[in-house]
N, C-alpha and C positions, 0 to 999 in steps of 0.2 A: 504494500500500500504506500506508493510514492507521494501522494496527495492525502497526507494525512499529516494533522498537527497533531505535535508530540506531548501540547500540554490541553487544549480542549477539548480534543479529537474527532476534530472537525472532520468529514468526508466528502466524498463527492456525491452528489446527489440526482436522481435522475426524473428526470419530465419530459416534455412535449413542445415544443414548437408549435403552434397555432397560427394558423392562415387568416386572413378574412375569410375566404372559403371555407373555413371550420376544419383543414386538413390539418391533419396532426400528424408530426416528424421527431426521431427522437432526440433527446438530447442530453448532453450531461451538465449543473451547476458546480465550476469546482472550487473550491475553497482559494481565498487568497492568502498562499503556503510561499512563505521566503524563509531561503538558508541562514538560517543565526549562529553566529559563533560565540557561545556564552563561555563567564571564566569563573570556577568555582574556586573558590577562596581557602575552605576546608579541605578539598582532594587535589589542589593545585597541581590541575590541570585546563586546559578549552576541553568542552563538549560544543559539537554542532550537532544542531538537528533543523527539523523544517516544524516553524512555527506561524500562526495566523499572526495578525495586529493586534489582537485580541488577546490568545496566549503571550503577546510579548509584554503588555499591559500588567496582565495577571501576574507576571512575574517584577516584576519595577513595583506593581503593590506590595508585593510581600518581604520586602528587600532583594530582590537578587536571586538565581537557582537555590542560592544554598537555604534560605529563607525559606523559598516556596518548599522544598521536597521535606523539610523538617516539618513546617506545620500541612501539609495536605496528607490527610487520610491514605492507608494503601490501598481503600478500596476504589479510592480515584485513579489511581496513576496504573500505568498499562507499561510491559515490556524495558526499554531503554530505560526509563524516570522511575522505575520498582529497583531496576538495581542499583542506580544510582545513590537513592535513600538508604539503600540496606549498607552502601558504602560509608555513606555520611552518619547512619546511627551509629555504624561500630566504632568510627574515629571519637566520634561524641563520650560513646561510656567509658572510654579510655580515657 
């Protein structure tokens, strides 16, 4: 899933084309997905991924990646951003 953001998980969406003449053609809505190159402060390292405008928001609210993946939930975060947290709690209890 190339067209997928990493933090809201946004997708591509699928509908119809409409004509005046009521013909309907298909088509896909796809999310507005840019490459970010984020820098985590705790695991000092860059992570990239493809995030909306939206998710990049969500992140600057909560101070930064490192912010966001300590306080959101695991049962929010999917794949890449599950391991990431599980990297950042173990550095934490130490």
């Amino acid at each position: 899933m190339s067209r997928l953001c990493a933090i809201t998980l946004k997708k591509p969406l699928r509908g119809n084309n409409v004509s005046h003449a009521n013909n309907k053609t298909n088509r896909f809505f796809f999310p507005n997905v840019h490459w970010v190159t984020l820098k985590s402060s705790l695991l000092n390292k860059t992570i990239s991924m493809r995030l909306t405008p939206k998710g990049m928001k969500t992140i600057d609210k909560y101070g930064g990646l490192d912010g966001f993946l300590t306080l959101m939930p695991k049962r929010r975060l999917e794949g890449e951003m599950l391991k990431l947290k599980k990297e950042i709690m173990k550095l934490q209890k130490d």
